[in-house]
N, C-alpha and C positions, 0 to 999 in steps of 0.2 A: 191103622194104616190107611190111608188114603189110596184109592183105586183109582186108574189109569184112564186117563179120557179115551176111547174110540173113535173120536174124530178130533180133525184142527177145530180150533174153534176161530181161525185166523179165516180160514176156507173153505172146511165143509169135508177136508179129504178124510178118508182111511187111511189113507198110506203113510203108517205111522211106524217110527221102529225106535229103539234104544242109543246113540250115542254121544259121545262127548261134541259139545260144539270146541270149534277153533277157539281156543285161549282158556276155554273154560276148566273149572277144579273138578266136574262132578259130571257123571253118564245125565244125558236126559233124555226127555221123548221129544222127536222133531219130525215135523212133516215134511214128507220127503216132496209133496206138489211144490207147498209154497218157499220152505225150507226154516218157517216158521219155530220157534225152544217153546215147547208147554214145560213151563215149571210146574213144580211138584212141592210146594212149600209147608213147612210146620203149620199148624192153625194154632189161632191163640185163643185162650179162654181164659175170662176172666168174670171175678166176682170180690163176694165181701165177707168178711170176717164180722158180723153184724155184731156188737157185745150192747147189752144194755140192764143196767143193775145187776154187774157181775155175772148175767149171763151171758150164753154163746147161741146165737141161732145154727140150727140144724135144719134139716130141709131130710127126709124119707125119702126117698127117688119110690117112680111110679112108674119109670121105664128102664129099659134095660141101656148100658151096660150095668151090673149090682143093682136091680131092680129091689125094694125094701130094706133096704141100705141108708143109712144116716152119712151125709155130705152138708158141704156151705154151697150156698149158692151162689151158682156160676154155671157158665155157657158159652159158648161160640159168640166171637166177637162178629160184629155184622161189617160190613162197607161201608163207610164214611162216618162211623163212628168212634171216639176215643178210646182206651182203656177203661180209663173212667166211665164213661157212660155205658159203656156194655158191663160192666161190672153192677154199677145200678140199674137196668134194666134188666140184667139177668136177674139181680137178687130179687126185684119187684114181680118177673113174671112166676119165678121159682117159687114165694114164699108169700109171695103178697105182702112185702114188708118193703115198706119205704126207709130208705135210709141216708144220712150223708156223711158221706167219705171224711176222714181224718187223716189218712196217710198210707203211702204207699206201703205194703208188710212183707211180700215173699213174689218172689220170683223159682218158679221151681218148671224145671226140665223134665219132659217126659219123652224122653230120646226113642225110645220103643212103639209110641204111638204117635211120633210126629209133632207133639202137642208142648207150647209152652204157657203156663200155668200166672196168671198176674192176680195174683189176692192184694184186696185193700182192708184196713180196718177201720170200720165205719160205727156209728152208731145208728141207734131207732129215730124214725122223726113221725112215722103214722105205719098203723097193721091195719089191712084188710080182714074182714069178717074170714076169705077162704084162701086158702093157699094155690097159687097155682095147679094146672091139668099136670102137669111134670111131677108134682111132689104127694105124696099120700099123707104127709102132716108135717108140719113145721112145727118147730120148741123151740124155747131158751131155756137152753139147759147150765145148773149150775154146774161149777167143778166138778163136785163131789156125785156129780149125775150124767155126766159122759159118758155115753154108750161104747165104749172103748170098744168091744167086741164086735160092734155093726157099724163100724164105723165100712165106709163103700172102699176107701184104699188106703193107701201108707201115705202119702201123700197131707192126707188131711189130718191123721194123725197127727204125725210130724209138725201141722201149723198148729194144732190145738197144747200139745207139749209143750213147742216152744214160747207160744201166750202165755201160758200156765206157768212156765218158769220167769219170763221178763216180767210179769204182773208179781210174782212175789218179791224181785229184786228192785221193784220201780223204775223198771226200762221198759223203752221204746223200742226195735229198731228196723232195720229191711234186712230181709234174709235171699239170700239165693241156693237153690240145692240141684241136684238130680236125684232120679227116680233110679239110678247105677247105686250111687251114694247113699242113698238110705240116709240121708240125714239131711238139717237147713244149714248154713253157715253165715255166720254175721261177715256184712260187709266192713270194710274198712278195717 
């Protein structure tokens, strides 16, 4: 969850409190000097689904939240940056692995921490000797070698399942889910 500015960032005030602006659907924070709305918006993260000769890249987190925990890599989108490109600069700073995108793969909701989730799946194009400060060791792991138990959330899960199943049936496709749901759902 994202925490609450103490000042306008319009003017510099404190005098900040809770309400609905005129017309609007949702409470917000408004300064009462300038009469300024601080929105309070989802952040998006995004990364890659890295696969190369049947395998999956993994990334070990090396920080908390799920500190030693097996995720894909991905991260906080930055300001003036694409989906895409945060998605590959995420995978490269996480993993040290260069990759290029093939197509869009999951959309998933995490309504409880604010957070909507953009995975691509990509292949390999060049590995760094080390993995990112963020990651305690990166793999390409086979199926058959999935850390299913450390895996860092249901989430990723979820996108490694559903690869697993569209690579046996020889499908492609984009998924969307929540983190409510427990599950991905094909569009269309």
């Amino acid at each position: 969850m994202n925490s609450s500015p103490r000042f306008c960032c319009q003017c510099g005030s404190a005098e900040l409190r809770r309400g609905r602006p005129a017309g609007d659907s949702h409470e917000r924070l408004l300064c009462t000097a300038c009469g300024h709305v601080l929105y309070d918006n989802p952040r998006v993260i995004a990364g890659c689904l890295v696969e190369h000769q049947g395998r999956y890249l993994l990334c070990r987190r090396a920080i908390e939240p799920r500190l030693g925990y097996w995720t894909l890599p991905a991260g906080f989108m930055e300001n003036g940056e694409s989906a895409e490109q945060a998605a590959l600069r995420e995978t490269w700073e996480e993993s040290g692995v260069r990759a290029r995108i093939l197509a869009p793969y999951s959309i998933f909701n995490a309504t409880t921490v604010n957070q909507v989730y953009l995975i691509f799946r990509a292949e390999l194009i060049e590995i760094a000797a080390d993995a990112g400060v963020e990651t305690l060791e990166r793999r390409f792991f086979a199926p058959d070698e999935l850390p299913w138990a450390e895996l860092a959330y249901p989430s990723i899960q979820q996108i490694l399942e559903r690869r697993l199943h569209e690579q046996a049936q020889g499908q492609h496709g984009l998924y969307f889910g929540t983190a409510e749901a427990g599950q991905l759902h094909p569009l269309g």
